[in-house]
ZAMARGU-4260 file (C-alpha; in steps of 0.2 Angstrom, whole numbers, plus 5000, padded with zeros to 4 digits):
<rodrens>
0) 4892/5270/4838 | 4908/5278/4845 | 4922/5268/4855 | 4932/5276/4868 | 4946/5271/4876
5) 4946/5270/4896 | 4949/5286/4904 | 4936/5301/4909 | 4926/5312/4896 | 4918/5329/4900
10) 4901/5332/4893 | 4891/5351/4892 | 4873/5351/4886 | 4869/5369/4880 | 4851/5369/4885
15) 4841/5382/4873 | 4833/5394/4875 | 4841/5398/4891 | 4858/5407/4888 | 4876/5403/4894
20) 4869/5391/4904 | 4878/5375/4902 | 4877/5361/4913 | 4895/5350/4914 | 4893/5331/4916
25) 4906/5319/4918 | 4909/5303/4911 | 4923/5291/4917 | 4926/5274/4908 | 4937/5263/4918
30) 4949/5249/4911 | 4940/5233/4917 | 4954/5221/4908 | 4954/5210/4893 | 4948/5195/4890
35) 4956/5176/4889 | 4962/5170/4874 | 4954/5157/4866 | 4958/5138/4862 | 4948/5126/4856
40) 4949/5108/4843 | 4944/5110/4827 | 4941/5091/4818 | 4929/5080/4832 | 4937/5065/4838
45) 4945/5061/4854 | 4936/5073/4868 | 4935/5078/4886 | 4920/5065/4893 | 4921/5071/4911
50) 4928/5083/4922 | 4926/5084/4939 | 4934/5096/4953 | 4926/5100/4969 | 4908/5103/4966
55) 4911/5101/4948 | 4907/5088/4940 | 4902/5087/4920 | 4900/5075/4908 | 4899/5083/4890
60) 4901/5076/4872 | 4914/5083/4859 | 4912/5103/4858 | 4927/5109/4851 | 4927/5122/4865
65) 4914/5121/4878 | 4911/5139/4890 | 4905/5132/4905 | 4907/5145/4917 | 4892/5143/4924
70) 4898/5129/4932 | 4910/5133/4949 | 4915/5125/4965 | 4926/5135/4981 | 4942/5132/4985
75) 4951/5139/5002 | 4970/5144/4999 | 4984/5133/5006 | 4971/5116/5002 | 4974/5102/4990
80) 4958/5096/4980 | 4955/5080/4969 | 4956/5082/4950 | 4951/5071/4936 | 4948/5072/4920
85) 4941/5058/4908 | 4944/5054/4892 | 4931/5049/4875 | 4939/5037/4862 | 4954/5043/4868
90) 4973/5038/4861 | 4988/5033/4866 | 4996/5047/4861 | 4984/5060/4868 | 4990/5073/4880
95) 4980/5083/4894 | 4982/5101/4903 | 4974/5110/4916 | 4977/5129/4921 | 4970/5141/4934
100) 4972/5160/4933 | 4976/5163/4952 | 4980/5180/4950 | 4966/5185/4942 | 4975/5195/4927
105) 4966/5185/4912 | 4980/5174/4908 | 4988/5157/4912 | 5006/5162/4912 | 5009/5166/4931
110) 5021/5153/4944 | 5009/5140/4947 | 4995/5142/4938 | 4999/5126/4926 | 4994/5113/4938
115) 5006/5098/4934 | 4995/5082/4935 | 5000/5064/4944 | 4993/5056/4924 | 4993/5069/4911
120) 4994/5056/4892 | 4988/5040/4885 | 4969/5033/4887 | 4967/5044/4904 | 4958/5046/4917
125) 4971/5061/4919 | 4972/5064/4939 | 4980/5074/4950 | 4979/5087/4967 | 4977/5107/4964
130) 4982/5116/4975 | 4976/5132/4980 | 4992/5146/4983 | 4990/5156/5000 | 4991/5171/4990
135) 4978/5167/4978 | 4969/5181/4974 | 4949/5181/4983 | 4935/5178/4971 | 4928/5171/4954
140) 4943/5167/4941 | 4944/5154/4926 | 4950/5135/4926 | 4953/5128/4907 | 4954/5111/4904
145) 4964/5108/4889 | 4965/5090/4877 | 4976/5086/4862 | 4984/5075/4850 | 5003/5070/4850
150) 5009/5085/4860 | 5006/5093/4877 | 4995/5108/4874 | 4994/5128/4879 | 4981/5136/4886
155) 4979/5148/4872 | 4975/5143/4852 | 4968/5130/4842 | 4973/5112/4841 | 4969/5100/4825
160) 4962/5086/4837 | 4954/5088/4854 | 4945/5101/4863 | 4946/5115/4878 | 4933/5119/4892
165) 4933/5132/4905 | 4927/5135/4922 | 4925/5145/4936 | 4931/5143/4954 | 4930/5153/4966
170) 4943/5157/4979 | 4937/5163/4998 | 4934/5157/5013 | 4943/5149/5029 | 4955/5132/5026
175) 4942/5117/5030 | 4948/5104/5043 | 4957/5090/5034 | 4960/5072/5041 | 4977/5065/5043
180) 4983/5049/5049 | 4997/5038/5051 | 5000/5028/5050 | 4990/5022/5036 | 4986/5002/5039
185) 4993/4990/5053 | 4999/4973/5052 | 5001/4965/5068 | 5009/4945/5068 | 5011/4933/5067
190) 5009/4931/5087 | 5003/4915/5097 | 4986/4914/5103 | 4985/4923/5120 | 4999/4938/5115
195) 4993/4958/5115 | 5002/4971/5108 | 4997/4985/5099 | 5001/5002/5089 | 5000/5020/5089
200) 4986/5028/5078 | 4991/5046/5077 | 4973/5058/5072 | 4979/5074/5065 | 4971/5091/5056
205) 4981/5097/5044 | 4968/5110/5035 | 4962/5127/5046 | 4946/5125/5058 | 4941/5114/5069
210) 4942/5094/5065 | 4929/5084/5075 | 4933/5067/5073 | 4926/5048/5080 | 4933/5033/5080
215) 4922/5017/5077 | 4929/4999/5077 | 4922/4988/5061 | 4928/4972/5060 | 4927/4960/5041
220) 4938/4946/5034 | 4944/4942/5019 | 4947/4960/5013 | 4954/4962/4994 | 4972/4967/4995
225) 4967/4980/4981 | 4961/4989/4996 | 4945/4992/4991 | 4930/4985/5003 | 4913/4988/5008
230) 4909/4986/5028 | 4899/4991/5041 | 4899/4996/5061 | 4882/4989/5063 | 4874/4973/5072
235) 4859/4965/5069 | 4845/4958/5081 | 4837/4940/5077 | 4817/4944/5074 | 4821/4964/5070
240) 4818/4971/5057 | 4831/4987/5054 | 4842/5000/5044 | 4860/4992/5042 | 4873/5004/5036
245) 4887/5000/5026 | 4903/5012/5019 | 4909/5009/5003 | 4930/5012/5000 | 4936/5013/4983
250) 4956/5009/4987 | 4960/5005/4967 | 4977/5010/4964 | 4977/5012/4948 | 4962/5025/4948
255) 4948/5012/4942 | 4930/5022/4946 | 4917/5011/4954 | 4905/5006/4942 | 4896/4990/4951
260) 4893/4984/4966 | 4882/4968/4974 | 4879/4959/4993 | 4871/4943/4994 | 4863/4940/5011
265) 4860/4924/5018 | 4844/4914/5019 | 4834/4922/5033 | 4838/4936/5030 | 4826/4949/5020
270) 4829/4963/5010 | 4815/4976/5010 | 4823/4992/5002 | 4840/5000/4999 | 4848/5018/4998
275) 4860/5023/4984 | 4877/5021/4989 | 4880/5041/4988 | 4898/5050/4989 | 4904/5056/5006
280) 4902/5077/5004 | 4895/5076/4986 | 4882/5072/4972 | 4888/5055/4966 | 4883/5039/4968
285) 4877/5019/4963 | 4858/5018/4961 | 4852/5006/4971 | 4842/4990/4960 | 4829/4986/4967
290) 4831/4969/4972 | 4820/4963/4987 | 4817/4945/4996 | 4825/4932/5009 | 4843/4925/5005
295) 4843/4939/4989 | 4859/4948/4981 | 4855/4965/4978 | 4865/4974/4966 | 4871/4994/4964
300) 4874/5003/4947 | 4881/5018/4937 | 4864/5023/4931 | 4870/5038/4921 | 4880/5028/4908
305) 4897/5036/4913 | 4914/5028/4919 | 4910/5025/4937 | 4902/5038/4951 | 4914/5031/4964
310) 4930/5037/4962 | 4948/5032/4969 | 4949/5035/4984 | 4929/5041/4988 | 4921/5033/5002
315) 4901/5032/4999 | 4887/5028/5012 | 4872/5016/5010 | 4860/5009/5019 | 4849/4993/5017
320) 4832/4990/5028 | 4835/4971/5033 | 4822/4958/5041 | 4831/4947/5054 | 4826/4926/5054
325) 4823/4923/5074 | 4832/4908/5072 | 4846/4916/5066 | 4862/4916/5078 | 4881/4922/5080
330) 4890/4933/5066 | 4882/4932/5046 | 4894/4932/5033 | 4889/4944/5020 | 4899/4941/5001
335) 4899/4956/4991 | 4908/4963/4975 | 4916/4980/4967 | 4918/4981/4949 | 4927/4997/4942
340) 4929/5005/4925 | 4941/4996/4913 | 4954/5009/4912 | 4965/5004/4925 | 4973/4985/4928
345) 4967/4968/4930 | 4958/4965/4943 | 4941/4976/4938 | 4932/4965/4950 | 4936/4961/4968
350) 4926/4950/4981 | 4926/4950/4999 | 4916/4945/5014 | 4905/4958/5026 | 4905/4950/5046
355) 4887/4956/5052 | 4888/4951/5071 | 4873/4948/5082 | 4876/4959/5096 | 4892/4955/5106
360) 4895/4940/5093 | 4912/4943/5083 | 4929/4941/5094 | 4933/4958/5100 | 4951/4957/5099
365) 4956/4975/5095 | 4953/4991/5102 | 4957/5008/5105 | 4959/5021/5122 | 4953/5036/5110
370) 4934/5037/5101 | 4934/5054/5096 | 4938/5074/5099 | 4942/5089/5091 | 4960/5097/5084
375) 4965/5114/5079 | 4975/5117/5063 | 4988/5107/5064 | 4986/5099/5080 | 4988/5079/5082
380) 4981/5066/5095 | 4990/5048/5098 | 4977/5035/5100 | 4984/5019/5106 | 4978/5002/5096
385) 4980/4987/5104 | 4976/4968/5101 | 4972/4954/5110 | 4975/4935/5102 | 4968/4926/5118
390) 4953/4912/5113 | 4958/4916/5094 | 4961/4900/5082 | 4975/4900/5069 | 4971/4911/5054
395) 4972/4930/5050 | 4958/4944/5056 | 4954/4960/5047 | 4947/4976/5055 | 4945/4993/5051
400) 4947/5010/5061 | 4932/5018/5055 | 4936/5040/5058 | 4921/5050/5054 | 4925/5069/5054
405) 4920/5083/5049 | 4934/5090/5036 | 4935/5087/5015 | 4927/5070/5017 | 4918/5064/5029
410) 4924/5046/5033 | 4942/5038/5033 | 4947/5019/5036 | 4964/5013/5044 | 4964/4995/5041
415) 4972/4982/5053 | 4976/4964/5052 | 4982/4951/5064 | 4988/4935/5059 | 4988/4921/5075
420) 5000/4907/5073 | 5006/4892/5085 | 5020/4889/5073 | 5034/4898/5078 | 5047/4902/5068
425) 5067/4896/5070 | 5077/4909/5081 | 5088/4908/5067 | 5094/4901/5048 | 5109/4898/5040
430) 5114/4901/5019 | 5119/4891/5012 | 5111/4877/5023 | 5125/4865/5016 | 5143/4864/5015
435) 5156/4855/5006 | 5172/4853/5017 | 5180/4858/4999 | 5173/4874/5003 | 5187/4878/5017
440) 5201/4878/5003 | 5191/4891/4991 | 5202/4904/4982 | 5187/4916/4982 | 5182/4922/4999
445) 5163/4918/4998 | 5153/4922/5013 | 5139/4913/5024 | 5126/4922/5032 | 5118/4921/5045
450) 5099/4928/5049 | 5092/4930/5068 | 5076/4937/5073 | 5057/4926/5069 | 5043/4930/5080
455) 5047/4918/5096 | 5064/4928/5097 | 5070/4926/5115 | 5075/4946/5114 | 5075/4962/5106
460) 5086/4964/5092 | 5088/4983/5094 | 5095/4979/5113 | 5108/4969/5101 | 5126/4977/5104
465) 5132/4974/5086 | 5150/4975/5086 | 5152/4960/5100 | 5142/4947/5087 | 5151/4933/5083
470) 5148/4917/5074 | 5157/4902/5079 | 5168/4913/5089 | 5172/4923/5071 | 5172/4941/5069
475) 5158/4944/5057 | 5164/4953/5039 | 5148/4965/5041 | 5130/4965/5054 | 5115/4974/5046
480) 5097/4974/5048 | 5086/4966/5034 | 5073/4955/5032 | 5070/4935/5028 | 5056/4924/5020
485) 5053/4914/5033 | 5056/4927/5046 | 5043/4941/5053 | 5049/4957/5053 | 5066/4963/5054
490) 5079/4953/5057 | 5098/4954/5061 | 5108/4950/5044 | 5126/4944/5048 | 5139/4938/5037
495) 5158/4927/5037 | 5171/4920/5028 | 5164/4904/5020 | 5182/4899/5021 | 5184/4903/5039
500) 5169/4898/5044 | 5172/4878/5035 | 5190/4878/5040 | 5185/4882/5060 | 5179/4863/5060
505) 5193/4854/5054 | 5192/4838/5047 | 5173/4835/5042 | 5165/4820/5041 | 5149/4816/5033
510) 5137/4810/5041 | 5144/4818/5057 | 5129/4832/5066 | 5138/4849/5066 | 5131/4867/5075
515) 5134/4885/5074 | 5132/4896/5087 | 5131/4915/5085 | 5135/4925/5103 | 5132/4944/5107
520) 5131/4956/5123 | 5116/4968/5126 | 5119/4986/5125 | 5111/4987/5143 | 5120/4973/5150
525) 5119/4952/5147 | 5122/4943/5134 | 5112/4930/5121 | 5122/4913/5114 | 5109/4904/5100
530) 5113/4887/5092 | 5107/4880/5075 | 5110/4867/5066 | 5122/4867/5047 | 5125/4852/5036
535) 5143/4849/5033 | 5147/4837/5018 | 5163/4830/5022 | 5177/4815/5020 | 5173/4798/5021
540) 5185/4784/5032 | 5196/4776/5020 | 5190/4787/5002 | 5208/4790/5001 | 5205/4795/4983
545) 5189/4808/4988 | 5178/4800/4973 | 5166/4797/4987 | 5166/4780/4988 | 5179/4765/4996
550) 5186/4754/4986 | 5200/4741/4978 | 5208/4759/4972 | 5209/4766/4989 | 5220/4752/4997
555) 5230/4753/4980 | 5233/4773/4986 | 5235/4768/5003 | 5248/4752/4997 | 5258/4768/4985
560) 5258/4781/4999 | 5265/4771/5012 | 5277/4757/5002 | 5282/4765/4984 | 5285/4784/4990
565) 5270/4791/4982 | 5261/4806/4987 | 5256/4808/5006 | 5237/4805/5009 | 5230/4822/5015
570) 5221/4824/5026 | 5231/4810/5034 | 5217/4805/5045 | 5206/4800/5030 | 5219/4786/5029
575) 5216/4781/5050 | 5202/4768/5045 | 5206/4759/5063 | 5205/4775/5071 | 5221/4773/5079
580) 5230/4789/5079 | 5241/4788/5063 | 5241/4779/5046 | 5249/4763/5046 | 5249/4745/5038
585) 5237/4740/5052 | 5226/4752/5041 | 5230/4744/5024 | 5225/4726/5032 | 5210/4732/5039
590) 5204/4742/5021 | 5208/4723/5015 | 5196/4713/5030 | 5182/4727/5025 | 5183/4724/5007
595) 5186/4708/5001 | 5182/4697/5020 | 5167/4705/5026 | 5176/4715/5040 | 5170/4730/5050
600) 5169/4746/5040 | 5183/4759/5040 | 5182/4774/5054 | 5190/4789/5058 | 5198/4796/5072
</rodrens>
């Protein structure tokens, strides 16, 4: 065999027996590139378990190097897409790496074609967003996956421990619709039975296309704080028998895959067949297992022996055909669980309650003016949320704004809580609570603050003029906004001179009830005044000596100070224990009567 080297070759045949007659062909050999370099592992040990990108999604053993090109999933340029790749008897020292020739020249060396991962070391799941360039050039090009030991590898060579794999993704086609909302979760409360309010839910596309989108209300209780939860829309008819769909929302956040999942039903209620909870807009899912029967918990499992087929942040669908009791009556509480993988933290389990409403049977306290339509790229539509507290009992309600749409998954969930209370809380709190009236003669100038806001505020703080708030009448060293525990939401933070604040009552006496009052104008006109209560520790009549107690060596004190030039009693009023306007022996005599005769006790002026 003879290699040539690109370019174009001319080629005569003499064709005998006819003379001078020589045909001229031409041969062109064009330069269709090189190839990629290789990379591989070469000792098996740790390896890539899983990868999974797009419509890819691989589960292998330890290869060393593993070509699977035949594998490929589209991407549209300017969109983000989840990454993930899983670990096999992985380190804590192991590093992992993900390229992607956008350019289409054979190598990974161009600006962004290393993909920089949210997790790239340790025990993995390494997970991140790529990205697709607007410039990425159209067509078939290569992804390599890369894993190693005590360093962050290359995408070209071999590494002792570890392995690489390639793929293909394909880059063409229009921006799909993508979802956007925000925010993300409301919190309404606490509010007093009978109160409405609401939020702004703002629906926006921020892929290419058109977005269509609904809007579904699904109400629950006691959802996991993890975020993750399994709902559903649906109602159920006493003597029916039906399909009841449920969505499945894996919120782990710390990037657990969902490995488990069970419902119990209540006695009554039937199970006669399941679905597979199955991925929104892919392949992967929990087998159903089988479970049938009245009052029954039936169960969902990763059948395929991996790490979990619901990942973070999937949404999956399932359905279960349900007989319905026609005895049974008003919302059924439905207990279910999620396990994930045990990659992430404590909890791997999480439990929560399904409400399954007869039809019209749950409270209805939230809804919305918007339940569906369409937006261009980049357009947004406000859709306005509102509650209503009236007939609800004391407690907290969980809903969730269910958005099905047709952009990179196909179902969202906003969820919303309102907490009802009849407890209100106080307008406002002092710190400390307590005083000493020794605090008025500190040499440091510490501060008290002063906090005003709590859910049965009278007003508006942001109407609040700031610089016209004083306490007792004092300027206020600073005013800020903040937030307290016993306080919902913001709440005005102001501070003063401890000194200032102690000295402005004069003479304390304990036992005496003492107020503050904090005062302010409105920006738009008016003003508030609010009062609360402080305890001041103070003097008491006739403790001349301030050991908190009366007796014989006070009258001694009072005896020095008024007939043997000793030092004057301060304050002088402590020493008024007949409440007459000054110190005299009338005061000695009556410190004498109270003590040693049974006489009245001392007082102050």
């Amino acid at each position: 065999p003879v290699t040539l080297d690109p370019g174009t070759y001319y080629i005569q045949v003499d064709i005998w027996p006819t003379p001078n007659c020589i045909p001229t062909y031409t041969l062109t050999i064009a330069d269709v590139g090189g190839t990629y370099c290789s990379a591989s592992g070469s000792i098996l040990d740790e390896y890539i378990a899983n990868v999974t990108f797009g419509d890819i999604n691989n589960t292998t053993g330890w290869e060393g190097y593993g070509d699977f090109t035949s594998l490929s999933t589209t991407v549209a340029p300017g969109m983000g897409y989840a990454f993930s790749m899983t670990i096999g008897d992985a380190y804590p020292s192991d590093y992992g790496a993900v390229w992607v020739d956008w350019n289409q020249d054979m190598d990974f060396d161009d600006a962004n074609e290393a993909i920089t991962l949210d997790v790239s070391s340790g025990a993995g799941p390494y997970t991140g967003t790529i990205t697709v360039p607007t410039d990425a050039t159209a067509g078939a090009t290569r992804m390599r996956v890369r894993l190693s030991y005590s360093s962050y590898p290359g995408p070209c060579g071999t590494t002792s421990w570890g392995e690489a794999e390639d793929y293909t993704v394909v880059v063409g086609g229009a921006a799909e619709p993508e979802l956007s909302l925000d925010p993300t979760s409301f919190a309404f409360g606490p509010v007093a039975a009978g109160e409405t309010g609401g939020g702004v839910l703002t629906v926006g596309n921020s892929g290419g296309g058109t977005l269509d989108f609904t809007v579904a209300i699904a109400y629950s209780k006691n959802k996991d704080m993890s975020g993750s939860s399994i709902t559903t829309t649906d109602t159920y008819t006493p003597g029916g028998t039906m399909d009841i769909d449920f969505l499945m929302y894996n919120g782990s956040p710390d990037y657990e895959w969902g490995t488990d999942a069970t419902i119990s039903f209540p006695t009554g209620v039937t199970v006669n067949s399941a679905t597979n909870f199955v991925v929104q807009g892919g392949t992967r899912y929990l087998a159903w297992g089988g479970e049938t029967g009245d009052g029954i918990t039936t169960t969902w499992y990763d059948d395929n022996g991996g790490y979990g087929d619901i990942y973070d942040d999937d949404y999956a669908d399932g359905s279960v055909n349900l007989t319905f009791d026609g005895s049974l009556t008003g919302d059924l509480t439905l207990d279910y669980t999620m396990t994930g993988d045990e990659y992430g933290s404590e909890p791997h389990t999480i439990s929560g309650q399904i409400i399954l409403s007869e039809g019209g049977g749950t409270p209805e306290w939230l809804s919305i003016d918007v339940t569906g339509g369409s937006l261009g790229a980049g357009e947004t539509a406000p859709i306005n949320v509102a509650f209503d507290a009236t007939g609800l009992a004391d407690g907290t309600y969980y809903a969730d704004l269910v958005v099905t749409h047709n952009g990179t998954k196909a179902v969202a969930s906003v969820p919303v809580t309102l907490e009802v209370s009849s407890v209100e809380e106080p307008h406002m709190i002092i710190e400390p609570g307590t005083m000493h009236w020794s605090d008025g003669n500190l040499v440091e100038d510490e501060v008290v603050t002063v906090f005003v806001g709590g859910n049965a505020l009278p007003f508006d703080l942001g109407d609040v003029d700031g610089g016209t708030v004083l306490v007792n009448g004092l300027t206020p060293l600073s005013v800020t906004t903040g937030t307290h525990e016993d306080m919902t939401g913001d709440v005005m933070v102001i501070e003063v001179s401890k000194i200032a604040f102690v000295q402005g009552y004069g003479v304390i006496w304990t036992g005496d009830p003492h107020t503050y009052t904090t005062t302010g104008d409105f920006t738009g006109g008016g003003s508030f005044s609010e009062v609360g209560d402080v305890t001041l520790i103070g003097h008491i009549p006739g403790d001349v000596t301030f050991d908190g107690i009366v007796n014989i060596l006070d009258i001694m004190a009072m005896v020095n100070s008024k007939f043997k030039g000793g030092a004057p009693i301060v304050p002088w009023q402590v020493s008024d224990v007949n409440a007459s306007g000054g110190f005299n022996i009338l005061d000695i005599l009556y410190m004498i009567d109270f003590k040693f005769k049974g006489g009245p006790a001392p007082l102050h002026p």
